[in-house]
C-alpha positions as CSV (number, residue, x, y, z in Angstrom):
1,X,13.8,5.0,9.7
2,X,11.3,7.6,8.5
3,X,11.0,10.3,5.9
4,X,14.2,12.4,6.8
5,X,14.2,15.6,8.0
6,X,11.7,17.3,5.6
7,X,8.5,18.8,6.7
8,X,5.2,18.1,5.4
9,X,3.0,20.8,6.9
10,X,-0.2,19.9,5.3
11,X,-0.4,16.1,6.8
12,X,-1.4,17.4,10.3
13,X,-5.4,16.7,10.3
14,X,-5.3,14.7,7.3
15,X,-7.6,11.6,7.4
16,X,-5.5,8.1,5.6
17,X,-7.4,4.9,5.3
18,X,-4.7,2.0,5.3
19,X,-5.9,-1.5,3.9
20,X,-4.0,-3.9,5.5
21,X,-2.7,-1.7,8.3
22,X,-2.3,-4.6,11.1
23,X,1.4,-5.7,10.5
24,X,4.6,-4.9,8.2
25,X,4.1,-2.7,5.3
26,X,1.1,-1.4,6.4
27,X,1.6,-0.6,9.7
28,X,4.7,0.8,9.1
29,X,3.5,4.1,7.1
30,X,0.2,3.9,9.1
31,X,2.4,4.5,12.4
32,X,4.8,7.6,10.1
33,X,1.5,9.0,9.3
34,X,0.2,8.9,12.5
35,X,3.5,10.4,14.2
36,X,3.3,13.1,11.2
37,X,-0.3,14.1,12.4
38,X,-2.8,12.3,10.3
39,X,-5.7,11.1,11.4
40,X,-5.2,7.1,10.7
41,X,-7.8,4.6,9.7
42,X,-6.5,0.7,9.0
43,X,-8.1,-2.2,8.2
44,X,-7.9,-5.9,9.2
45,X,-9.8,-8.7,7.4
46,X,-10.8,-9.7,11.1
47,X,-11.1,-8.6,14.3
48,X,-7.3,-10.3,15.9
49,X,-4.6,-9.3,18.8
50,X,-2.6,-8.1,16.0
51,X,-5.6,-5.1,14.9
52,X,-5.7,-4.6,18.5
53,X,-1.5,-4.1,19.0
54,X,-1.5,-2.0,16.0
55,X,-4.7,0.1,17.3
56,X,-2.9,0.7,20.2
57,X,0.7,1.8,18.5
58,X,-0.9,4.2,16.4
59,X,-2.6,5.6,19.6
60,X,0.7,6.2,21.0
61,X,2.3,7.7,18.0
62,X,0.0,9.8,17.3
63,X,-0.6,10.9,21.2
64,X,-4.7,9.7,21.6
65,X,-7.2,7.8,20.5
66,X,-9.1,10.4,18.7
67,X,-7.1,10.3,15.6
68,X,-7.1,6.6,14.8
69,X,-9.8,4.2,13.6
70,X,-9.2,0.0,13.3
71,X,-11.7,-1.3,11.3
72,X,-12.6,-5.1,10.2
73,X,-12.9,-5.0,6.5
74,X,-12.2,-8.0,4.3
75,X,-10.8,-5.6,1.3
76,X,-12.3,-8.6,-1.0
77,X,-15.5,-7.7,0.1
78,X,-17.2,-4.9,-1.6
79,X,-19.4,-3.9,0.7
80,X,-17.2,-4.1,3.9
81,X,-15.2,-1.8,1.8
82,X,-18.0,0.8,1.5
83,X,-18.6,0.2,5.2
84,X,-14.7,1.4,6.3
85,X,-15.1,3.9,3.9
86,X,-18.5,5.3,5.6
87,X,-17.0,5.1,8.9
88,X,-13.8,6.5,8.3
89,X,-16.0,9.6,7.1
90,X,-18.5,9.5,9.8
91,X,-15.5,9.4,12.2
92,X,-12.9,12.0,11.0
93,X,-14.8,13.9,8.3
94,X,-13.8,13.5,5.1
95,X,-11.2,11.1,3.3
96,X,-8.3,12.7,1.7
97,X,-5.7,9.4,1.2
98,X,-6.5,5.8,0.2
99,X,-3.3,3.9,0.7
100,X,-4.2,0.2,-0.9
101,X,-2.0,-2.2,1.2
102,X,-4.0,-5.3,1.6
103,X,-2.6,-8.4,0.2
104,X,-2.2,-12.0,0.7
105,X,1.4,-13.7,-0.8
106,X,2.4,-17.3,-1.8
107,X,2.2,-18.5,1.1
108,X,-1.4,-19.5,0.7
109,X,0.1,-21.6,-1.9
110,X,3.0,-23.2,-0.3
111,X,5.4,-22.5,2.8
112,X,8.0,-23.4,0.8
113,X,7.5,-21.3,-2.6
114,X,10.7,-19.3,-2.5
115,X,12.8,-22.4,-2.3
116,X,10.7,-24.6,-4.4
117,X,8.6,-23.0,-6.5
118,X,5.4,-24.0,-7.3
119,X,4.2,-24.6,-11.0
120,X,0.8,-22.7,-12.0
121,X,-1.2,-25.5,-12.6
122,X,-0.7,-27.2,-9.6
123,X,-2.4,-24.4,-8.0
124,X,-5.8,-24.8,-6.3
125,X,-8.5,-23.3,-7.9
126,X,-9.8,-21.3,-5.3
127,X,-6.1,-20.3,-3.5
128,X,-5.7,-18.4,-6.9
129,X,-9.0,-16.7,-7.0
130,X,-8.4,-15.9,-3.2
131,X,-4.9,-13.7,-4.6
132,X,-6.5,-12.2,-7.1
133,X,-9.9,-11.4,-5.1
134,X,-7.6,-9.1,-2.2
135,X,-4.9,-8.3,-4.0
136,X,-6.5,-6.7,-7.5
137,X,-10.1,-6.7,-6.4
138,X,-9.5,-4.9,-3.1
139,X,-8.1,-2.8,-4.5
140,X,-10.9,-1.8,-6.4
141,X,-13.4,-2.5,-4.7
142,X,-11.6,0.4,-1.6
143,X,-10.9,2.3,-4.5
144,X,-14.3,2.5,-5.8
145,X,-15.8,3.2,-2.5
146,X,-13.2,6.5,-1.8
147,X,-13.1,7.7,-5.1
148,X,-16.3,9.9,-5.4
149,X,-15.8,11.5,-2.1
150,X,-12.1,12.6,-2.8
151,X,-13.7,13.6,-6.4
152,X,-16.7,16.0,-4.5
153,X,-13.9,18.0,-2.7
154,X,-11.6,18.1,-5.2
155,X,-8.9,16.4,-3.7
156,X,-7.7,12.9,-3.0
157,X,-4.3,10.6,-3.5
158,X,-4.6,6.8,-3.9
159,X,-1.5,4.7,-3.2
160,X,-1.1,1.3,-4.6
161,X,1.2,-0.7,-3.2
162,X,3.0,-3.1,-5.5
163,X,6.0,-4.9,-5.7
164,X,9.4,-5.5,-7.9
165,X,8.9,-6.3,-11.6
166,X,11.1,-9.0,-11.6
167,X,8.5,-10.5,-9.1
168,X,5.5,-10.4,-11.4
169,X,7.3,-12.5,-14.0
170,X,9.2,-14.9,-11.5
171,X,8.9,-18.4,-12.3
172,X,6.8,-20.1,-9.6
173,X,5.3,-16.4,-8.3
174,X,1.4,-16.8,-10.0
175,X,-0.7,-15.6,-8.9
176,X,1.2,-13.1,-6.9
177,X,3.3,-11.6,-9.4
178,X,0.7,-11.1,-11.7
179,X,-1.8,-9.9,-9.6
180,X,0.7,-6.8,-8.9
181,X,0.7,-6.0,-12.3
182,X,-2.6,-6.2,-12.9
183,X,-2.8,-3.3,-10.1
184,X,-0.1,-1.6,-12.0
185,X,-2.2,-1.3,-14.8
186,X,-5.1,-0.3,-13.1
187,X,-3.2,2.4,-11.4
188,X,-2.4,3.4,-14.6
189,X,-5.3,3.5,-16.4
190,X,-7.1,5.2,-12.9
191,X,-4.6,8.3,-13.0
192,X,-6.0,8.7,-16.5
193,X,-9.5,8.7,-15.6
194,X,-8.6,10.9,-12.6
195,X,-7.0,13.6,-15.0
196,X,-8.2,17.1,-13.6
197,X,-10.1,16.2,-10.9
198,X,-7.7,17.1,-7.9
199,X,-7.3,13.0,-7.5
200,X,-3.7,11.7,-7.6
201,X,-2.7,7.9,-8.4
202,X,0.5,6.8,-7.7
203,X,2.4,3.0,-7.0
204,X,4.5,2.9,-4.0
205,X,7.2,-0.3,-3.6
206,X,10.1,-1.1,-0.8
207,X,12.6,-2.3,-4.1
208,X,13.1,-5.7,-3.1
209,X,11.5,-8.8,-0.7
210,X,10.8,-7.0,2.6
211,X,10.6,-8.9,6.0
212,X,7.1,-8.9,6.6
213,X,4.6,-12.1,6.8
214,X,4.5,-12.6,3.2
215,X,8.1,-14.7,3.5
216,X,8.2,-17.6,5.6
217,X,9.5,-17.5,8.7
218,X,12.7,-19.0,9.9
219,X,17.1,-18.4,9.1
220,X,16.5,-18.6,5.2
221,X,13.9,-15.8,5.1
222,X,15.0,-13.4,2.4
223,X,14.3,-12.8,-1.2
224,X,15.2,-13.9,-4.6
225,X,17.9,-12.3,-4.8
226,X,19.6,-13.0,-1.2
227,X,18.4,-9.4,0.5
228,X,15.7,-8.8,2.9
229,X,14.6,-4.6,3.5
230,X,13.3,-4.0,6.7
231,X,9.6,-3.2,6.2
232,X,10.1,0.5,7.9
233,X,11.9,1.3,4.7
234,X,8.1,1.9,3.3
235,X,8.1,5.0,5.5
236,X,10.9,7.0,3.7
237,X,8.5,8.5,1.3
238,X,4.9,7.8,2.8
239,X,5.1,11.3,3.8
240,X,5.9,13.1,0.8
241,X,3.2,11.1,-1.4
242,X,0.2,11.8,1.2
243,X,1.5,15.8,1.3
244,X,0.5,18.7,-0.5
245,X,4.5,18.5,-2.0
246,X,2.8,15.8,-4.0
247,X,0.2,17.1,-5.4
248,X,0.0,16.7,-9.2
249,X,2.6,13.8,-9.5
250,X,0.2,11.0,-10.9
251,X,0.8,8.2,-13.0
252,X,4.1,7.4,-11.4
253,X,5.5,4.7,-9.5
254,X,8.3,4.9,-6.5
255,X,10.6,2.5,-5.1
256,X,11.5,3.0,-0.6
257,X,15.1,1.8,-1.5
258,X,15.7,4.9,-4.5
259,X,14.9,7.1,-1.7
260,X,17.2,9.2,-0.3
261,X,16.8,10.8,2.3
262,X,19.6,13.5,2.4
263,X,17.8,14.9,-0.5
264,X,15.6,17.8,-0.6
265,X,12.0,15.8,-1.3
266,X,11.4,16.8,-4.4
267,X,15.7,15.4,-5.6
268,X,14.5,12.5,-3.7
269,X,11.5,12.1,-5.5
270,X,12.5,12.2,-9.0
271,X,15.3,9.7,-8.1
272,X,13.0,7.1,-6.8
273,X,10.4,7.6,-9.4
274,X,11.1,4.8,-12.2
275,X,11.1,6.0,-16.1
276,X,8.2,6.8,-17.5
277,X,7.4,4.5,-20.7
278,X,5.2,5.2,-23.4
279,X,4.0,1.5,-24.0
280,X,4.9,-0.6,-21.1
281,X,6.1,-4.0,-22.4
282,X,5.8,-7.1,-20.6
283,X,7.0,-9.9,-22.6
């Protein structure tokens, strides 16, 4: 599964930092962008087999090693995040996509927390804080550290990736849900403040549970609602939103499973893109 048969001729050369790039999600775009020509940065909280597998897959999609980086950066830590982002310039140039991946799930709560979900205040201090701290914070913090340098050349996309908003309110999903849209707001509020300054801000989602390591493993792994999306659905439109075709589309959030791709990109686009609204409501 990958973008369809559109071209993106500006993504040869272009340098993409991918939080969480060792496994599923992640590694998923990371390896479409590396195939399309980028230049391919990803992080790991820590050096593992798994950084090193995904090191080595991006070398082979991308045909060498001289377009890919693997970094160790906790994206909780603020300054390991100005470190990756110091090294992915010092190795590639400049930075032109942030794609904020990084996340830790329920898991860190409970193995069982899709079949018996856990009540919020029987959560540990510290396992919450933990969520929040990667999967709002990181997100910051990377975001903080890339910003001025796409801002200085005049260019720049940052991609936050989120998840379904029936997730966020699910009953026994704190802190997870909310902490995805918490970075919906902040996406939000950053494609404001990026107004005019050549520096896109859009949310990126697969549309449902995906099978990745955020669902425990074993023959009833699948989401609330019964489905599980392959995680290489997260390449259908990786492309498009890291291309030049992009360029100006801010503010907006866009679901892998609305895209389709028999549609030119731009079709495509607009029918994955969910409705703009005015005031978002919550409650």
């Amino acid at each position: 599964m990958s973008g369809g048969g559109a071209v993106y001729p500006s993504l040869p050369g272009r340098v993409v930092l991918v939080t969480g790039g060792t496994r599923g999600l992640g590694l998923e775009m990371a390896l479409e962008l590396a195939k399309a020509g980028c230049s391919v940065a990803i992080t790991g909280s820590r050096a593992s087999p798994a950084l090193n597998a995904a090191r080595a897959a991006l070398e082979a999609a991308s045909g060498g090693s001289d377009k890919v980086l693997a970094l160790v950066a906790d994206a909780a830590d603020d300054e390991a995040c100005q470190k990756a982002v110091a090294e992915t310039i010092a190795t590639f140039g400049r930075i032109d996509v942030l794609i904020n991946n990084a996340g830790i799930g329920m898991r860190l709560i409970s193995e069982t927390f899709n079949t018996e979900p856990v009540k919020f205040w029987q959560i540990e201090p510290q396992h919450w804080a933990a969520i929040i701290a990667t999967n709002v914070n990181g997100a910051f913090n990377m975001a903080r550290a890339a910003v001025p340098h796409m801002i200085a050349q005049g260019f720049g996309k940052v991609i936050n990736i989120s998840t379904s908003d029936q997730t966020m309110v699910r009953k026994g999903y704190a802190p997870y849900g909310p902490s995805k849209a918490a970075l919906e707001a902040a996406s939000r509020v950053w494609a404001q403040d990026l107004a005019g300054t050549g520096v896109d801000v859009n949310v990126y989602l697969p549309g449902g549970a995906a099978d990745t390591g955020l669902l425990p493993d074993g023959p009833g792994k699948k989401g609330a609602d019964g489905n599980l999306l392959p995680a290489a659905i997260m390449r259908r439109a990786i492309r498009w939103l890291c291309d030049d075709a992009s360029n100006g589309e801010t503010g907006g959030r866009y679901i892998a499973r609305l895209w389709d791709e028999t549609l030119p990109p731009d079709a495509a686009a607009a029918a994955a893109r969910s409705p703009s609204t005015p005031k978002p409501a919550i409650m």
